[in-house]
C-alpha positions as CSV (number, residue, x, y, z in Angstrom):
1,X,14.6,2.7,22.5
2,X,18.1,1.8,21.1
3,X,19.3,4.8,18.5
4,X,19.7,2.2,15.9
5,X,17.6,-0.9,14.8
6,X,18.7,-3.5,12.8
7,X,15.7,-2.3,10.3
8,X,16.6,0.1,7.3
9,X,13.9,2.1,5.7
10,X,12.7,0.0,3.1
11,X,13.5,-3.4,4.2
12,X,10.1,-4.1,4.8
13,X,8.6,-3.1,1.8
14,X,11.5,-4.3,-0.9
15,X,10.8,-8.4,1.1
16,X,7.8,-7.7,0.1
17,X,8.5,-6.3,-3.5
18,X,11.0,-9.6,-3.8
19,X,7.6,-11.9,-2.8
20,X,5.5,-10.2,-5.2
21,X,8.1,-10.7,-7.8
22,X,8.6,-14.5,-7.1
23,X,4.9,-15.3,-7.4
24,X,4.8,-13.1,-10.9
25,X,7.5,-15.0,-12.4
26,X,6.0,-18.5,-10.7
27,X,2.4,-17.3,-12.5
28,X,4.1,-16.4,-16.1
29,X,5.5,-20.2,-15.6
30,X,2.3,-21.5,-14.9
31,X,0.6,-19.9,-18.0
32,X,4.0,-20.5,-20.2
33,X,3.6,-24.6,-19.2
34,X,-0.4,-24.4,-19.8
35,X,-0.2,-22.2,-23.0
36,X,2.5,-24.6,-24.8
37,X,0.6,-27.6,-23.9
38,X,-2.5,-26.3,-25.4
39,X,-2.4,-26.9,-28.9
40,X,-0.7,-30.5,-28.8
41,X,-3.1,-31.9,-26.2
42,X,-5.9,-30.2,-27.8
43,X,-5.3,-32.1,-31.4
44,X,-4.4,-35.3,-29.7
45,X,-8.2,-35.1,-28.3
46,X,-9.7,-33.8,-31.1
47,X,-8.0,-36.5,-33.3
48,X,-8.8,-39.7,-30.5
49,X,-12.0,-38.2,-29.8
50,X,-11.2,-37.9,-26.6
51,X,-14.0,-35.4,-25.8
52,X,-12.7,-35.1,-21.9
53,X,-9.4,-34.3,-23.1
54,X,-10.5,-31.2,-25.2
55,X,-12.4,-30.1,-21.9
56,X,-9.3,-30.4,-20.0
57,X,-7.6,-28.9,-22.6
58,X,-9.7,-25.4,-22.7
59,X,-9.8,-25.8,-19.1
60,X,-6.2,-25.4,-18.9
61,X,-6.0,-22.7,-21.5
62,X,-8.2,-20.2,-19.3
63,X,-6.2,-21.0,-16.7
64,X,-3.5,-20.2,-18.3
65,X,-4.5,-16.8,-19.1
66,X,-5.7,-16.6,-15.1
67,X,-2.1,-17.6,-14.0
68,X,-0.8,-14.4,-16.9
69,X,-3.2,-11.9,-15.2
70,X,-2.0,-13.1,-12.1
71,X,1.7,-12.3,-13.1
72,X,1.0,-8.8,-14.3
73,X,-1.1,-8.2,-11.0
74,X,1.8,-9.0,-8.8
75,X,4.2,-7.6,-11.6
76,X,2.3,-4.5,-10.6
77,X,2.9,-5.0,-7.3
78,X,6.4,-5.4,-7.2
79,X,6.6,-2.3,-9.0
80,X,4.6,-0.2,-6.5
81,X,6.2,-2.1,-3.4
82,X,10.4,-0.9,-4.9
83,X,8.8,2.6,-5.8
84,X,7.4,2.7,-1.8
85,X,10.9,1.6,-0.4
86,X,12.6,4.1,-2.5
87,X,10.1,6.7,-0.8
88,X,11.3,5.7,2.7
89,X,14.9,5.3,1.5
90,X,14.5,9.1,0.7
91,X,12.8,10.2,3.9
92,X,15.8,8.1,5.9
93,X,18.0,10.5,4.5
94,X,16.3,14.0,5.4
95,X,15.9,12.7,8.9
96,X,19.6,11.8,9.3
97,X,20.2,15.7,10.6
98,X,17.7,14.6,13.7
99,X,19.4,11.9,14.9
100,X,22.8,13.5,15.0
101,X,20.9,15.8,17.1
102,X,19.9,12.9,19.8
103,X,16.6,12.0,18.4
104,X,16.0,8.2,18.0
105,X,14.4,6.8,15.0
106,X,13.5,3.4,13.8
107,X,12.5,1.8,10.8
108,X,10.2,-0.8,10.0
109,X,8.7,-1.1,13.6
110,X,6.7,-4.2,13.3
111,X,3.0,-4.1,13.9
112,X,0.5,-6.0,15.8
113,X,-1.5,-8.3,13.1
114,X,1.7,-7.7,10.4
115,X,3.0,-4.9,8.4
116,X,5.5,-2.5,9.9
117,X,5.2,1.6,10.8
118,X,7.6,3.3,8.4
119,X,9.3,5.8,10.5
120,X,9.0,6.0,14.6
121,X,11.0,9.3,16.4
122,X,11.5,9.9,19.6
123,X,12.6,13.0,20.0
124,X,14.8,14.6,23.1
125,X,12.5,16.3,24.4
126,X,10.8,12.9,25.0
127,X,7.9,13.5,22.2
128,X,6.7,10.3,19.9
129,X,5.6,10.6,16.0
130,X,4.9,8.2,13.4
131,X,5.7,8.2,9.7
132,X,3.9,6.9,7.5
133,X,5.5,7.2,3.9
134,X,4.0,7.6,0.6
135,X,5.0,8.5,-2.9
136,X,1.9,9.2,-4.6
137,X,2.1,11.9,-7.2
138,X,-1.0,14.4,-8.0
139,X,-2.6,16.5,-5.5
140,X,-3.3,15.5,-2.3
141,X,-6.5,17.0,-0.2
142,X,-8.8,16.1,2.1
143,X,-12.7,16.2,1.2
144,X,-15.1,15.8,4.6
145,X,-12.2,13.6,6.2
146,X,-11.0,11.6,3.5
147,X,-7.6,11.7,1.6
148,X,-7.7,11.8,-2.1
149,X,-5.6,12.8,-5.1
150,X,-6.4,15.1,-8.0
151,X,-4.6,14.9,-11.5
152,X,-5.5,18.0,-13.4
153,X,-9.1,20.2,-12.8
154,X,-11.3,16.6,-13.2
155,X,-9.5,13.2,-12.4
156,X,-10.1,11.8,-8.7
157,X,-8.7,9.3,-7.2
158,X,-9.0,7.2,-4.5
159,X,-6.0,5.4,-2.0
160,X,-6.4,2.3,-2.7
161,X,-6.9,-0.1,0.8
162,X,-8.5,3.0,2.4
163,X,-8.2,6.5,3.8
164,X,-4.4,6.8,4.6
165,X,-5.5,9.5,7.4
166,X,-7.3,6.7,9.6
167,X,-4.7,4.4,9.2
168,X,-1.5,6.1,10.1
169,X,-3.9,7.3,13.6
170,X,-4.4,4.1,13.6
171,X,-0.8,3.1,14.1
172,X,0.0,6.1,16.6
173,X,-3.1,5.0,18.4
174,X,-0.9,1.1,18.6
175,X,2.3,2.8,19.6
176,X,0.7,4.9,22.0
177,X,-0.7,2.3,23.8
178,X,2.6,0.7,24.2
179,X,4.5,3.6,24.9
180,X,1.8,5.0,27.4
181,X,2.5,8.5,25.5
182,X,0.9,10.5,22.6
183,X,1.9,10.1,19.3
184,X,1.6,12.4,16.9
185,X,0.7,11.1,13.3
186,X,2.6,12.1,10.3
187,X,1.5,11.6,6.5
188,X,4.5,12.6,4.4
189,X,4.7,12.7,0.8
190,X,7.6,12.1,-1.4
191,X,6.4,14.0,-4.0
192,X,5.1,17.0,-3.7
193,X,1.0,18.8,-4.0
194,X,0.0,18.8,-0.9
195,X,-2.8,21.2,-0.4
196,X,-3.9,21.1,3.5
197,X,-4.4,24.0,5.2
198,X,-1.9,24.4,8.4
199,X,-1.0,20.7,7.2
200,X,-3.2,19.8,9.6
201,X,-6.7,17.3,9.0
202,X,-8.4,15.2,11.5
203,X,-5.0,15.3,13.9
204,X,-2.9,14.3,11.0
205,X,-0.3,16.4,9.8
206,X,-0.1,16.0,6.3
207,X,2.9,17.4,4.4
208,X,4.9,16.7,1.2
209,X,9.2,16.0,2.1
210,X,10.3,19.3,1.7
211,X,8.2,20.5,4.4
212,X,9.1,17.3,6.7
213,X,11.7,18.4,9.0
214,X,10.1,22.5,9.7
215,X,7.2,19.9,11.0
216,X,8.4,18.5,13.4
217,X,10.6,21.0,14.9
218,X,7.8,23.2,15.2
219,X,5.6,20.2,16.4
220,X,8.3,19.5,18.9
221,X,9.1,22.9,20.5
222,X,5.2,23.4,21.6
C-alpha cells in the first residue's frame, strides 16, 4: 500500500455534505416556485370556477411544504456530513507522527456496496486497523453489546443507522478479507466521554482522540 493516497480525510464525507446541500437548496426552490404560485392560481380557480384548478392548486401547496421539509432534512444533513469531515480532518492530524514513523495510512478507502473506511493503518510491524471516526458528543457506553450516548443522569440516545460497534467489525471484517490479515477495529471519538472499560467491547476498541495514539502503540507492540 502506497504511503499516500490521493484521498484526504474528509473528502468523502464533505462530496457528500456538497450533495446534501444541492438537493436542500433544489427543495427550498421547489417549495419557493409552488408557494408563490399558490395564491394567484388559487383565486383564478376560485374566480372561473375552475374546481380542478383549486385541487391542483392545494395539491401543489402541500407539496410545497413536502419539498421545505425536504430542504431542512438535507439542510440537516449537510450540517452533520461538514461536522463528520472536520472530525476526520482532526484525527488526520494526530496520526501525522505515525507516518513519519513508517506507518502507512489512507483515507477514504472505498468500500464494497459504497461509502468509504475513514482511516486504514498499516503499521511497520506489518499490523492492519481501521478507523472509523465519529464526533458525537455525550457519553459514550456500551449496554449488552450496543453503543449508545448519555446526556446528563436520564437522556439516551441511540446512533442513528445502527450500532457503530458492528459496523466498523464490519469494515475490518471487508479489509481483512482482502488483505488476508487481521484487522483490528477502532471507534474513535472526537470528543471526548468515553466510558469503556480497558476501551475494549465486543473486539472493538473504543476510545475518545486523546487516547488514539497510546492505542495503538500499545495495540501494536503485543
Amino acid at each position: 500500500m502506497a504511503k499516500n493516497n490521493k484521498n484526504q480525510a474528509g473528502d468523502y464525507v464533505m462530496a457528500l455534505a456538497k450533495k446534501r446541500g444541492n438537493q436542500a437548496r433544489e427543495s427550498y426552490s421547489y417549495a419557493l416556485v409552488l408557494g408563490a404560485l399558490f395564491v394567484p392560481s388559487l383565486l383564478y380557480s376560485i374566480i372561473t370556477w375552475f374546481w380542478v384548478g383549486i385541487a391542483i392548486s392545494i395539491g401543489g401547496l402541500f407539496y410545497a411544504g413536502y419539498c421545505y421539509q425536504d430542504g431542512q432534512r438535507n439542510t440537516q444533513g449537510e450540517k452533520n456530513a461538514e461536522q463528520g469531515a472536520a472530525a476526520e480532518r482532526e484525527v488526520e492530524v494526530l496520526l501525522k507522527p505515525l507516518e513519519r514513523i513508517n506507518w502507512q495510512i489512507k483515507y477514504g478507502e472505498p468500500r464494497q456496496g459504497g461509502g468509504d473506511i475513514d482511516v486504514l493503518l498499516h503499521s511497520p510491524k506489518g499490523n492492519w486497523y481501521v478507523i472509523d471516526v465519529k464526533s458525537h458528543g455525550g457519553t459514550k457506553y456500551v449496554d449488552n453489546g450496543v453503543l449508545k450516548r448519555r446526556y446528563g443522569n436520564n437522556k439516551i440516545h441511540d446512533f442513528k443507522g445502527g450500532n457503530p460497534i458492528r459496523k466498523v467489525k464490519a469494515q475490518a471484517k471487508e479489509i481483512g478479507k482482502s488483505k488476508r490479515a487481521w484487522v483490528t477495529p477502532i471507534l474513535c471519538f472526537t470528543q471526548d466521554g468515553v466510558e469503556v472499560p480497558g476501551k475494549e467491547a465486543k473486539g472493538v476498541y473504543i476510545v475518545s482522540k486523546k487516547d488514539l495514539i497510546s492505542i495503538l502503540e500499545r495495540l501494536d507492540s503485543q
